[in-house]
N, C-alpha and C positions, 0 to 999 in steps of 0.2 A: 571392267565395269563400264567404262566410258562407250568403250564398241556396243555395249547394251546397250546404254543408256542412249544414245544415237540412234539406234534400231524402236524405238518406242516415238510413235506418232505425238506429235505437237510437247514434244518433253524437250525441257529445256536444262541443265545443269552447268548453278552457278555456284560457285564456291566462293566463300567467304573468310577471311582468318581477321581476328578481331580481338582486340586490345583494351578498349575501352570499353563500359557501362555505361545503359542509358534508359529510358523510355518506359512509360507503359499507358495502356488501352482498356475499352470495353467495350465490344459488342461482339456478335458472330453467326452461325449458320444456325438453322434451327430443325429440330429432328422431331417427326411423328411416329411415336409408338407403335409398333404394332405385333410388341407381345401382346400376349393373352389369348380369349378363347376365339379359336377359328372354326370352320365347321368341317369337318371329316367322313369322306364318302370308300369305300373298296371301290373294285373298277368296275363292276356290274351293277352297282349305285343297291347291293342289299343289303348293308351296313349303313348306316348312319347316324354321326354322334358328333358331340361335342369336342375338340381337343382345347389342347392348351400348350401354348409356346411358348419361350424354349420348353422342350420335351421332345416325344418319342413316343409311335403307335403304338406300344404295349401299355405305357401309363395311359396314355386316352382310354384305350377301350376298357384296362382295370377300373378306370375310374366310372367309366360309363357301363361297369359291371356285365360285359359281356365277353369277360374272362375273367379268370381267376389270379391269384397268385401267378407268374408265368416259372417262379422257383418252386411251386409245390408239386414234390412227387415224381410226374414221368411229364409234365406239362412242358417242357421244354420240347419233347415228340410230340405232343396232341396239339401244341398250337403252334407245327409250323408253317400252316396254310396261312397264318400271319405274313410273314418271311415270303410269302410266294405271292402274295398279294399285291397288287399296287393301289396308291391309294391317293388321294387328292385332298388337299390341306386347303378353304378359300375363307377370303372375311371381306367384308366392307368396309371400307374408312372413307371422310370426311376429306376431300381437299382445302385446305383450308387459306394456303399458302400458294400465292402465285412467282415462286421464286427464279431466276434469269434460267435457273437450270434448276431441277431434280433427279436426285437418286437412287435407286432403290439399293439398302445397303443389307446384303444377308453376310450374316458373321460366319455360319455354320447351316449346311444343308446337307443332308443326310437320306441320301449321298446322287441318284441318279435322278435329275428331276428337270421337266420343265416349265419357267415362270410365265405366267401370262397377268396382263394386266386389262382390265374391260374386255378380255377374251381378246386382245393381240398379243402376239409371242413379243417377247421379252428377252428373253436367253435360254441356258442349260447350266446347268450345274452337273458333273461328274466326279468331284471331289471333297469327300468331308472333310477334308484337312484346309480349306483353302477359303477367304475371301472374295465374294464376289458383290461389285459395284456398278449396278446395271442403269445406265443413264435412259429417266422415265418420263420427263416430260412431253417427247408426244406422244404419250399414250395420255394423257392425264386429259380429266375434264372436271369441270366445278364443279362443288357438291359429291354427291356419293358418286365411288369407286369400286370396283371389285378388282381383287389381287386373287389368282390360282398358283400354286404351287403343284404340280403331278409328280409324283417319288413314281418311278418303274421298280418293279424287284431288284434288289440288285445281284442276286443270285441268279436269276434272269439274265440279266446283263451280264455278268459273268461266263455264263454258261456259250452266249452269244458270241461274245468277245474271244476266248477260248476258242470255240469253233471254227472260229473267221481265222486266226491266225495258221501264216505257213507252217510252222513245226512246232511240237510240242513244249508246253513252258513245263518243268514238272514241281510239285510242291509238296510239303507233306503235309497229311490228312489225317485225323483224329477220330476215334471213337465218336460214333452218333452226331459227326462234323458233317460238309456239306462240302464240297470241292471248288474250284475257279477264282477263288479269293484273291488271288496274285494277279488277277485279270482287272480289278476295279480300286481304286481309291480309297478304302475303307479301313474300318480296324479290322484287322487281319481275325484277330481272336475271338470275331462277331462268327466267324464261317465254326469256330468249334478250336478247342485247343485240348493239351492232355489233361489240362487240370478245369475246362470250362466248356460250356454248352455253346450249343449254335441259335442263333436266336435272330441274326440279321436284322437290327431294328430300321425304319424309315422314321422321317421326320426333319421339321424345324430344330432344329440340337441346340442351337444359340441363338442369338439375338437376331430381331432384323427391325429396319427401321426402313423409314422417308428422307434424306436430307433433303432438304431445300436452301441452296445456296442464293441465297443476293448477291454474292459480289464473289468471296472467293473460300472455299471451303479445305481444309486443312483432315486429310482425311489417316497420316500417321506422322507419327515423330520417333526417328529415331535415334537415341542417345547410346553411346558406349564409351566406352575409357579403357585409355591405354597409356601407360608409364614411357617415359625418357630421360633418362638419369636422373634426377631430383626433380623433375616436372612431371605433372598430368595432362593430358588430353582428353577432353571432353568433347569426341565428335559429335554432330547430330544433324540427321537429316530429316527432312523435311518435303511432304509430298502434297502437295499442294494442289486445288482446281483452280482456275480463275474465269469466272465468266468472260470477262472480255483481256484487252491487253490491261494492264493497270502498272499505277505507281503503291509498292509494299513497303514496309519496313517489314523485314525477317528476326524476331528476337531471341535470347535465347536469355531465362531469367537463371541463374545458381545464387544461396546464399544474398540474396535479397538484394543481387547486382542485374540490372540489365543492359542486356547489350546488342545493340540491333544495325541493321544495314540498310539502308535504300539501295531500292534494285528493281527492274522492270519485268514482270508476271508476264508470259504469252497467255493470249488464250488457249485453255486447254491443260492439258497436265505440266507440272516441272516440279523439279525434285531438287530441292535445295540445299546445298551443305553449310556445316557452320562447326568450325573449332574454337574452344577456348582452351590456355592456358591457366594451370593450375596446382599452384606452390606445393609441395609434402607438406608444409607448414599447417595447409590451410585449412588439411580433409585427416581424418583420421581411418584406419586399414580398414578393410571389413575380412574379419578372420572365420574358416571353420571353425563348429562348434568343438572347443577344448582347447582352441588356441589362442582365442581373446572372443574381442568384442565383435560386432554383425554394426555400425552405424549404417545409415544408408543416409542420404539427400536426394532431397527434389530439386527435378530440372523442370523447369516451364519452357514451353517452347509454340513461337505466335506466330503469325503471319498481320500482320494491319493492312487495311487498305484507308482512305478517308471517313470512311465510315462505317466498315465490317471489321472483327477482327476474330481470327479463331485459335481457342487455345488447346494445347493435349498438354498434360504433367506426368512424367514419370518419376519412378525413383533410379536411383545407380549404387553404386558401392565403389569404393576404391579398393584394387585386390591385381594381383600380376598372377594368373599361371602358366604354368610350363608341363608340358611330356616332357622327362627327358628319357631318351633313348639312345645311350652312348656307347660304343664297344666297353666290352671288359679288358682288361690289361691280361688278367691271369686266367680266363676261361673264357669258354663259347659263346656268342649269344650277345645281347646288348640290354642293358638295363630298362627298365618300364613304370617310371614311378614320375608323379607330381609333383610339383613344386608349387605353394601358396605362397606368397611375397617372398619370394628365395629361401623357405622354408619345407625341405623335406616331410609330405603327410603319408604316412598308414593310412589310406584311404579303407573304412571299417563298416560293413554296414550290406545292404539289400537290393535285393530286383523288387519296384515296383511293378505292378500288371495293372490292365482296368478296375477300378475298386466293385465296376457293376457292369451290368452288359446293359445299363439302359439309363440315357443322361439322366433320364426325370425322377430315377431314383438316385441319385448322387449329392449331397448334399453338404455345404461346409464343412459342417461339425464333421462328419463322417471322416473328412479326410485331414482335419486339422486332428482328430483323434487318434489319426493312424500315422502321421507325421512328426504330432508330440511323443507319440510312442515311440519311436525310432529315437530321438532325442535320450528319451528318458532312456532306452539301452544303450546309450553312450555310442551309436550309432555318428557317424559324417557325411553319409553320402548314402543316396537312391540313386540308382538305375532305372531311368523308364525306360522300360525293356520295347525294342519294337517293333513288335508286335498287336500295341494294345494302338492310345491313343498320345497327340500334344497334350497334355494335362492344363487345369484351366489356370487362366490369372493367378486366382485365390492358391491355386497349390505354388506355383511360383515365387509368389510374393511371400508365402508362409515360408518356404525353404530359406530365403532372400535374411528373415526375419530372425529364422530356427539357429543360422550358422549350418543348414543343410544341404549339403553339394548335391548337384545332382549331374548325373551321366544320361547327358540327353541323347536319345537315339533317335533317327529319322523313322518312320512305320512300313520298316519292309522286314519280315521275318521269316525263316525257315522255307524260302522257296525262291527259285529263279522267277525273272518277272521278264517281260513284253520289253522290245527297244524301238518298237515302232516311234516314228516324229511326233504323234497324236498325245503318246503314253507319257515322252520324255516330256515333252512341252509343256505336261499337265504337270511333272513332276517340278520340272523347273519353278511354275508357278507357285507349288506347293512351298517349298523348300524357301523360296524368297521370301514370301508370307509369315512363315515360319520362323525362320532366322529373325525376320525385321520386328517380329512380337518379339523374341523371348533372349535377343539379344543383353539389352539394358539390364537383366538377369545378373547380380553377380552368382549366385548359388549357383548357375550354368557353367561347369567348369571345361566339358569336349563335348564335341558333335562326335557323333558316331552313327556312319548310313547304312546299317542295318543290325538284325540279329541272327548270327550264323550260319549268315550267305556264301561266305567264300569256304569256310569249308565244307557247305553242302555241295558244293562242288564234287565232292566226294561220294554222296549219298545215292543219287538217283541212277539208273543204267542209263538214261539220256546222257549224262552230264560226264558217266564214264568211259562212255562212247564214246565221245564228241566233245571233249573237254574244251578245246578251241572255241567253239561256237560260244558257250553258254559264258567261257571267261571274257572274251568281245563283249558280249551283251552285259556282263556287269561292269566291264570298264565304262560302257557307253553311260550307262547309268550314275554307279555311284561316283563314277571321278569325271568323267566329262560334265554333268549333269548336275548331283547333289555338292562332289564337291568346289565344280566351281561356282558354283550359285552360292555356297557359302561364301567364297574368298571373293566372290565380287561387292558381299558387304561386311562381313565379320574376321578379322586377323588376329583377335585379342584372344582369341582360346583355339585349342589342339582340335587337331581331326584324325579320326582313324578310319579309315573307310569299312571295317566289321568289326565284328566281336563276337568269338575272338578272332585275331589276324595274325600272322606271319610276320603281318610291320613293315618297311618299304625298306628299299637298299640306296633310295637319295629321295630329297626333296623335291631338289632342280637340278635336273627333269623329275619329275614323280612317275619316279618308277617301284611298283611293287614288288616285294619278298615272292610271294606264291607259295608254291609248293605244302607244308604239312601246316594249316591254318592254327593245330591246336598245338604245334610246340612249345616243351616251355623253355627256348631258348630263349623266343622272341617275342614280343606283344603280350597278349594278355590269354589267358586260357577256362575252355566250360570243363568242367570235371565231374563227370557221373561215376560212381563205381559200385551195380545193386547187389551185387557177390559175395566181394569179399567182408572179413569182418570190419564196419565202419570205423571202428576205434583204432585201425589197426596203421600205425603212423607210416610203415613203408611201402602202403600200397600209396600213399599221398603224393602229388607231385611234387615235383620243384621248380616251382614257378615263379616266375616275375610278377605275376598278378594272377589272381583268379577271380575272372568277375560271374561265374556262377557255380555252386556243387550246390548240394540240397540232397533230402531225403524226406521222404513222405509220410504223413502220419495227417487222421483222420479227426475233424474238427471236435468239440463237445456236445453232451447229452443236448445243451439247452439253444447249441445254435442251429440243432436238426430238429429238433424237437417243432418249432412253428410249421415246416414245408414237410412233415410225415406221420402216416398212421402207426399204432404199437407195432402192426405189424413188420413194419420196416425196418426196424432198432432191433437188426444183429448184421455182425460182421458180414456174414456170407446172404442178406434179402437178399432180392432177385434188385431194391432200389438201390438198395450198397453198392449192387454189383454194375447198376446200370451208371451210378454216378464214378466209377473208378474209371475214368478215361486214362489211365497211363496203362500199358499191357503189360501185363502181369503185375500190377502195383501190390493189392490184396497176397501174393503168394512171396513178393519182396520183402513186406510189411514182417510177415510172419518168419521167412527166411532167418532175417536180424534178429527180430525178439526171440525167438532158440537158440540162438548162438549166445544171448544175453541171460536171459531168465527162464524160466519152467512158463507154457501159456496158459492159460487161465483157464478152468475147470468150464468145459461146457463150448455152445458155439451159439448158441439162444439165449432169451429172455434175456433182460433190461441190464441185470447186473452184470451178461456178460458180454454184454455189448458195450457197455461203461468200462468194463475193463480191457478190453482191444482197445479204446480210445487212450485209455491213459496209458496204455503199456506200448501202444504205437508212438503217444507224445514222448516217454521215453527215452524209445530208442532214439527218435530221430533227434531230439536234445544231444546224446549221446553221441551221435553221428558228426552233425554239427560241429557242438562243441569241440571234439578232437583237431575234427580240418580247420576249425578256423584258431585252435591254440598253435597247430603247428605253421601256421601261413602267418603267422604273427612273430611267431618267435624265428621264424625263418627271417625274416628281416636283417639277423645277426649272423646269418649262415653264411654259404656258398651260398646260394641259389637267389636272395637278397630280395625276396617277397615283399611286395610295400600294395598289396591291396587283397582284402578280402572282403566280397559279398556275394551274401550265399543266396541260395534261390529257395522261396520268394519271402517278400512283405508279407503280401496281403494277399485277400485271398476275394474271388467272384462269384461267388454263390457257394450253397453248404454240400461242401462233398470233401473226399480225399486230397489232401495234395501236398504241395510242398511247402507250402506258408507258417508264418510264425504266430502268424494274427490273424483269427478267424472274420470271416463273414461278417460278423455280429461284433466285431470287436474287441470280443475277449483274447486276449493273451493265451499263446498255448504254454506250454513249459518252452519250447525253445525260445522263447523271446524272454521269459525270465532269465535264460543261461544266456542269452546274450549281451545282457548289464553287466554280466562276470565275466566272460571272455573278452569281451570288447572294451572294458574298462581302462582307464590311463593307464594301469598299473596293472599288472598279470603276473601270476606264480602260475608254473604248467608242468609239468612234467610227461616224460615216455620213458617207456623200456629201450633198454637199445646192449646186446653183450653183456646178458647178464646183469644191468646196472641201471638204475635209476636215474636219470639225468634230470636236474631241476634245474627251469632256466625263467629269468625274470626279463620281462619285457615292458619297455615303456616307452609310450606319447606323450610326455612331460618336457617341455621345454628347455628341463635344466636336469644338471647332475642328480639323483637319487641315490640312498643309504639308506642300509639299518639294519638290522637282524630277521634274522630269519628260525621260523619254529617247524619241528618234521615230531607231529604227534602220533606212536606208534600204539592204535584202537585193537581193543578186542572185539567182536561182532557180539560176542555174549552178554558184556555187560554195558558196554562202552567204555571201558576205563582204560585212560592210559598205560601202556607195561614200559613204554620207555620215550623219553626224549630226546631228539636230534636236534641241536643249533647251528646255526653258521650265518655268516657276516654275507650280505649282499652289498655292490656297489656297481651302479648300470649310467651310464654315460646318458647323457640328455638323448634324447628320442631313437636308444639305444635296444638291443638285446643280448642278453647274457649267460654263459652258463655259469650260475652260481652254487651249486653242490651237486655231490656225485654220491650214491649210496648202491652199495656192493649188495645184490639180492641173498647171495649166500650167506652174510654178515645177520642178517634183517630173518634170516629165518632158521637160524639154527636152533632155538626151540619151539618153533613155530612154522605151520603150515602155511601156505598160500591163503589158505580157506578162512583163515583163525584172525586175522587180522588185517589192519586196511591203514591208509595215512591220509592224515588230515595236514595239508602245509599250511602253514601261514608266513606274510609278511606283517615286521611289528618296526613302524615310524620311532625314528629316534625319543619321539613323547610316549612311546608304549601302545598308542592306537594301532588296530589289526587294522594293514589298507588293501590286505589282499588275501583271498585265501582260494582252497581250492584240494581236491581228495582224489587221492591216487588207490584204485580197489586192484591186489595181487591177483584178481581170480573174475573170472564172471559170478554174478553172486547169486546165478543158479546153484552154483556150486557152494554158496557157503547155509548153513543150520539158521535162516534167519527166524527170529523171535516171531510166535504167532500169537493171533489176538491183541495185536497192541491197542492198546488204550491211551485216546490222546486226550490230556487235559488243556482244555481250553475254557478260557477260563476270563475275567475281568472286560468284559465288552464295555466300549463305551463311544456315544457319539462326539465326536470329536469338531462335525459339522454338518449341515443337513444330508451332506452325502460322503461322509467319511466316518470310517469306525474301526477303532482300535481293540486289540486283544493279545492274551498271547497265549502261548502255546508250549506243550512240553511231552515227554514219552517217557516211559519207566525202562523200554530198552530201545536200542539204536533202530532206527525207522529211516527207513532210505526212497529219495523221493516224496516225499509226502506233496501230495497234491491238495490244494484248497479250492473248493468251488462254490458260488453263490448263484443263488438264482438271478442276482441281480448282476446286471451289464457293470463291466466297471475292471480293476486289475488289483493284487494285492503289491505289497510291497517287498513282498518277495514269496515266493511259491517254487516247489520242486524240490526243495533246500531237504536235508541230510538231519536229521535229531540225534541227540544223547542225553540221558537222563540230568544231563549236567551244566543242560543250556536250555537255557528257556529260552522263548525269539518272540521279541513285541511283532507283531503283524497290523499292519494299516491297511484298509480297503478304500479305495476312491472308486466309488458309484460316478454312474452316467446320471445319477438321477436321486430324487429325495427316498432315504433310507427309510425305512421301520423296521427299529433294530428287535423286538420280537419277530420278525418275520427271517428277519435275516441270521439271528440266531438257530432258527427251527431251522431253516432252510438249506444252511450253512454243510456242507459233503469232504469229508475230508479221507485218504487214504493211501495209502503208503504198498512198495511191492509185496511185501509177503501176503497184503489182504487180498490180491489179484487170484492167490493160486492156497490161500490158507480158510478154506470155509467150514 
C-alpha cells in the first residue's frame, strides 16, 4: 500500500495512533446540485428531449413517450437502435461560488463518455463501476455554464476494443444477447444473460455534483474494524484535498468521544490514517440474522482547518470473520465454511442479479421488499453474483440492518477478459473505489473477483487450446490486480479469487489450486443437473458449499400480464419462446413435470397456460427443496456442507427463469418452501436401501430435544392408519440422524401409491416447530381426489393491507396454491391440506386492500385441478 501510495502525485500519508478524546467544529465545502433535468440529444441531433438524473436513456425517452414500455413484448428487439445510439446528456448551471479550487464530482457514469465544460474537454469516463473527480476550475466562468456529458455506444466500443486486440478474449453469449461485453467496464448482464435481455443502457446512473472547496475538501472516509484479543480497532482513513499547504486537525468522533491530531496538509491530495482502540466492553457484536442482534454505530470522521471543516459519517458493526479452509484428518479435500465471532454459520440463502436492466426503474421499496423477503425465508446471506452490478448504499445499509450477509463479488462473469496496462489500470481504479465504499459494510462478509472464471477455463476451444495464455491473463488480473487492490486496503474479511474455485494450496506465496474449479473437495461449488430426477438425493453433490443449483420455472399470470397480449399467454407463443433465454429451458421444464405429475390437458388458452405456471413452480419448489434439505443436513455427514444458496433471488423482467421472487415481487412457491427448508429447525428426510432416513438439523445456538411424530396418510381420505414416535436430541448448530423406518415394514398392507407421511417435530411444550412430508411414489402415480372444493371461508381486514382467512378441503389437496390480484405475499402458500386441518392464512398487500375485490379476485388451486377438468 505504501509503494502505492508513494506512486500518487502530491499524496502525502500520515498515520496517526491515538489515545485520547477531543474537539469539535463547524463549517465545510459546498456542493452544487446538478441532478435533475438536463437536455438529451442522439448523435445525428433527430431526437431531442428532456432527461432526468440519476437515470438512464430508456427512462428519459419512456418518459418523453417516444417509447414504450422497453419490457413489453418483443420491445427489447425493436428498441435496440437505442443501445447503438450515442447520445449527449447537457444543462446549464449558475456559477455561483468562487472557491480556491473546483470539482466536478460524478458518482456513476454509464459507462463510455466524454465531459466537457463551456465546450472544453474535461476528461473521459470508461467505467460504470468507478468514481470520477475532475478538477474544473479553469474551465469555469461567472454566471451561466454549460456542462456536456457524450455516452459512445458502449457496444460500439466494445466491438472496437475486441477488434483492436492481439488474440482472441472469448465469452459466453446468450439468446437475443449482443457480444464484446468482457471488452468494457459495464454490467456484464446489460450485453443479455440466460435469464435476461440486452438492452445496454447509457446515462447519468448516479449522482454528480460541483464541489467547491475554500480551504480543504474531505472527499471519502474510511472506517473498518478488526479484533485483537479483547480489543477493537477502529481504522479509518481519510482522503483529503487541500487548497494550499495548511495547518488540520484530523478527527475521528465514536460514542460521542473526539479525538483529533494536529498535522500539516500538502497542497494537493493526502490520505490520512487514524486508529482507535476499543474495549469488547464498550460495543456490543453485530450478529447474522438468527444469531442475535445487528447493533451498528456511527463514526464521524473531519478534517478542520481555522476556518473550513469537512465532515463524512459512516456506520460500522463489531463482527470478526473467517474462511476457514483446513485439511481433513480422515478424508480428502479441506473444509470451506465461515466463521461469525468464532461462531460456525450454515450460511442459508440466494444469488442476487440486477433487480432491473435500467437504474431509473430501481427504487427503494423495490429492493427493501426483496431483502425483507429473504429475511422472512429465514434466509442469511446474498450473493451479488458478478455479473450484474455494486448494488447501491440503501441495499448495503439495509443488509447491515437485516442481519443479511452478503457474498460480494467483483463484476466480471462467465468470460475471460483483456490484460492490457489500460484495462488493469481501470480495474485497479475500480476495485479501490469499491472496496473503499463498501468496506465499513459489516453485512460484507468475502470478496470474491469473479463469476465462474476459472473454470471457464474449461469452456471455450481458445482457452483449451492455450490454457497457458488465458490462465496468465487471469492471474494478471484477479490476483495481481483485484486481489492486491483489495489487500492494499481491506484485511478484515476472506477473498477467494472465483466461484466456484479449487481454493489455493498456500497463502504465502499465494499460490493457486487449479486444476477441476467445480470439485467438491475444495472451495465452493455451481451444480446444474436438468436430467436427472431432481428430488433424486444421489445425483446431489458432496460438497463443502454450494453457492449456486437452481431450476427453472415460469413467473405468474398477473406478473405477465402488464408487458403482453392474450395472445401470448401459453406455454409454447412464439413470446414464451422468445423470452426462454436458457436452451432448451421450455423442454427441461416439462422433462421434470413427467417424471412428477400427468401435464395439464391442452397447450393454449388462459387456463392452460396458468397451469404450466404453477405446475413449473411446482417442480422447481420440489427441485430446490430436496438440494437444499440435503446440503443442510449434510453438515452432519462426511462431506460437512456448511453453505447453501441456490440460484436466484430475483428476477429482471417477466420471463422464465430460475428465481424465487418474481419481477413484480410476488413470491413463487419456491420462496414459500424456503421459510421450511431454511428454518432454524429442519425434519428432512430420503430414501436410501430400502429405508427411510429422518434426520434433524439445526442453526440453534444451544442443545435441542423432543419428540418426534411419523403420521402414516391415506390419499383417499386423509386419515391417519398409523403412528410412528421417536425421541430426537441434535447438538447446538448440529445435524442428526434421528429415526430410521424400514420401507417393507411401512407397506405390508399398503401400496406406495395408497399412502404418504407427514413428520413432524413437537417442543418439549407440545408445539409443532417443524414439519415436513415424505410422498412413497410420484403422485402422478397416486388416484388423487377430483373437483376439490375449497372452503374459504372468515375474511377479515386485519389492516389496511392485511387480511386474514382460512381455509380447508373435504379430501387431501397437494400444493394448493393462492393467488391475488393484488401485489403482496401470503403467509404460507403451496402447503398440503386434509380434511382435518383448517390453516389461518394472512395476506400482506404492497398496497390498500378492498377486501370485496380481493375476495372475488382471490385464485386458488391445487394438482389434481391441473389435469382433472
Amino acid at each position: 500500500k505504501q509503494q502505492q501510495l508513494s506512486e500518487m502525485n502530491m499524496h502525502k500519508t500520515i498515520t496517526y495512533f491515538f489515545m485520547l478524546w477531543c474537539i469539535k467544529g463547524i463549517f465545510g465545502s459546498t456542493t452544487l446540485d446538478l441532478n435533475g433535468e438536463w437536455n438529451v440529444v442522439n448523435g445525428n441531433a433527430t431526437i431531442q428531449l428532456t432527461g432526468n438524473v440519476p437515470g438512464d436513456i430508456y427512462g428519459d425517452l419512456m418518459k418523453a413517450k417516444i417509447i414504450d414500455d422497453p419490457y413489453y413484448r418483443y420491445n427489447d428487439i425493436l428498441y435496440r437502435w437505442v443501445a447503438l445510439e450515442n447520445w449527449t446528456y447537457s444543462r446549464t448551471f449558475t456559477n455561483k461560488n468562487d472557491g480556491k479550487e473546483i470539482f466536478l464530482r460524478c458518482e456513476g457514469l454509464d459507462t463510455i463518455a466524454k465531459i466537457s465544460i463551456n465546450s472544453q474537454f474535461v476528461g473521459l469516463s470508461n467505467n460504470m463501476f468507478r468514481e470520477y473527480l475532475f478538477p474544473i476550475k479553469k474551465f469555469m466562468k461567472s454566471g451561466n455554464n454549460t456542462i456536456s456529458i457524450s455516452f459512445e455506444s458502449a457496444s460500439s466500443y466494445a466491438q472496437r476494443k475486441k477488434n483492436e486486440y492481439p488474440y482472441p478474449v472469448p465469452e459466453s453469449e446468450y439468446i437475443a444477447g449482443i457480444d464484446g461485453r468482457n471488452f468494457v467496464r459495464k454490467m456484464q448482464s446489460s450485453f443479455g444473460w440466460d435469464w435476461g435481455p440486452a438492452f445496454i443502457p447509457q446515462g447519468i446512473w448516479k449522482k454528480i455534483s460541483i464541489v467547491y472547496v475554500p480551504d480543504v475538501f474531505m472527499s471519502h472516509a474510511i472506517p473498518s474494524v478488526e479484533k485483537n484479543k479483547d480489543k477493537w480497532t477502529i481504522s479509518v482513513t481519510g482522503e483529503v484535498y487541500s487548497s494550499s499547504q495548511n495547518d488540520a486537525d484530523f478527527c475521528v468522533t465514536f460514542k460521542s468521544k473526539e479525538l483529533c491530531s494536529k498535522l500539516k496538509l500538502d497542497k494537493g491530495d493526502n490520505v490520512l490514517h487514524h486508529q482507535t482502540i476499543v474495549n469488547n466492553k464498550e460495543v456490543n457484536l453485530w450478529w447474522p440474522y438468527g444469531y442475535g442482534d445487528q447493533p451498528l454505530y456511527e463514526v464521524s470522521v473531519s478534517i478542520k482547518t481555522h476556518s473550513h471543516k469537512d465532515t463524512i459519517t459512516k456506520n460500522i458493526g463489531f463482527r470478526t470473520v473467517e474462511l476457514v479452509t483446513e485439511p481433513y484428518e480422515n478424508s480428502n479435500g479441506t473444509s470451506f465454511y465461515f466463521k461469525v465471532n468464532d461462531v460456525p454459520i450454515f450460511i442459508r440463502g440466494a444469488n442476487w442479479i440486477p433487480s432491473q436492466s435500467f437504474s431509473s426503474l430501481v427504487s427503494e421499496e423495490s429492493v427493501s421488499w426483496i431483502l425483507n423477503s429473504a429475511i422472512s425465508s429465514h434466509m442469511n446471506t446474498v450473493r451479488n453474483w458478478g455479473g450484474g452490478i455494486y448494488q447501491s448504499d440503501f441495499f448495503y445499509e439495509t443488509c447491515d440492518k437485516l442481519g443479511l450477509m452478503v457474498w460480494e463479488e467483483f463484476m466480471f462473469g462467465c468470460a475471460m477478459y483483456p490484460r492490457d496496462e489500460a484495462f488493469l489500470e481501470n480495474v485497479r481504479e475500480e476495485v479501490s473505489y469499491q472496496t473503499k465504499r463498501l468496506m465499513n459494510h459489516p453485512s460484507v462478509i468475502i470478496w470474491s473477483a469473479n463469476n465462474e472464471n476459472e473454470v471457464a477455463l474449461h469452456w471455450y476451444p481458445e482457452t483449451r487450446n492455450n490454457r497457458d495464455l488465458y490462465l496468465v491473463d487471469q492471474v494478471a488480473l484477479y490476483v495481481d490486480t483485484v486481489r492486491d487492490s483489495i489487500n492494499g486496503q481491506d484485511t478484515s474479511r476472506p477473498f477467494v479469487v472465483s466461484s466456484p474455485s479449487n481454493g489455493v494450496l498456500s497463502e504465502t506465496p499465494y499460490v493457486l489450486r487449479w486444476g477441476n474449479g467445480d470439485s467438491s473437495l475444495y472451495g465452493d461449488v455451481h451444480y446444474y443437473d436438468y436430467v436427472s430426477d431432481c428430488t433424486d438425493v444421489s445425483t446431489f453433490p458432496n460438497a463443502r458449499f454450494v453457492s449456486e443449483y437452481g431450476f427453472q420455472s415460469y413467473p405468474s399470470y398477473w406478473t405477465f400480464e402488464p408487458v403482453t397480449k392474450p395472445e401470448d399467454l401459453s406455454f409454447n407463443s412464439s413470446l414464451m419462446l422468445h423470452r426462454q433465454h436458457h436452451p432448451n429451458g421450455n423442454a427441461e421444464i416439462l422433462d421434470q413435470l413427467q417424471i412428477h405429475f400427468h401435464l395439464p390437458n391442452g397447450t393454449s388458452g388462459l387456463d392452460s397456460f396458468r397451469d404450466h405456471i404453477y405446475l413449473s413452480q411446482v417442480v422447481q419448489s420440489m427441485c430446490i427443496k430436496a438440494q437444499s434439505e440435503h446440503y443442510r443436513r449434510s453438515k452432519g455427514l462426511v462431506a460437512n456442507t456448511m453453505g447453501a444458496l441456490y440460484w436466484q433471488l430475483n428476477q429482471i423482467w417477466q420471463a422464465p427463469s430460475w428465481s424465487s421472487i418474481e419481477y413484480s415481487g410476488r413470491w413463487k412457491m419456491l420462496h414459500y418452501f424456503s421459510r421450511k427448508f431454511f428454518n432454524d429447525l429442519l425434519i428432512s428426510s430420503f430414501e436410501s436401501d430400502n429405508k427411510i432416513q429422518i434426520y434433524v438439523t439445526s442453526d440453534i445456538r444451544k442443545d435441542v430435544s423432543g419428540n418426534g411424530n411419523i403420521n402414516v396418510i391415506e390419499y383417499t381420505d386423509g386419515k391417519a392408519i398409523a403412528k410412528i414416535n421417536f425421541e430426537y436430541s441434535v447438538p447446538r448448530l448440529g445435524s442428526k440422524l434421528a429415526h430410521t423406518i424400514n420401507i417393507d415394514d411401512l407397506l405390508v398392507n399398503y401400496k406406495r401409491k395408497n399412502i404418504y407421511l407427514e413428520i413432524q417435530l413437537v417442543d418439549k411444550t407440545g408445539i409443532i416447530v417443524a414439519e415436513n412430508y415424505h410422498f412413497l411414489c410420484p403422485l402422478k402415480e397416486v388416484d388423487l381426489a377430483s373437483n376439490i372444493q375449497y372452503d374459504i371461508k372468515g375474511f377479515k381486514l386485519q389492516s389496511d393491507k392485511t387480511v386474514s382467512f382460512t381455509i380447508q378441503t373435504e379430501y387431501p389437496a397437494f400444493f394448493v396454491w393462492l393467488e391475488s390480484e393484488y401485489g403482496g405475499r401470503f403467509s404460507d402458500n403451496g402447503f398440503h391440506t386434509n380434511p382435518s386441518k383448517q390453516r389461518q392464512i394472512v395476506f400482506y398487500g404492497r398496497e390498500e386492500i378492498d377486501i370485496d375485490r380481493f375476495v372475488k379476485t382471490l385464485y386458488v388451486r391445487s394438482i389434481s385441478d391441473t389435469y382433472m377438468k
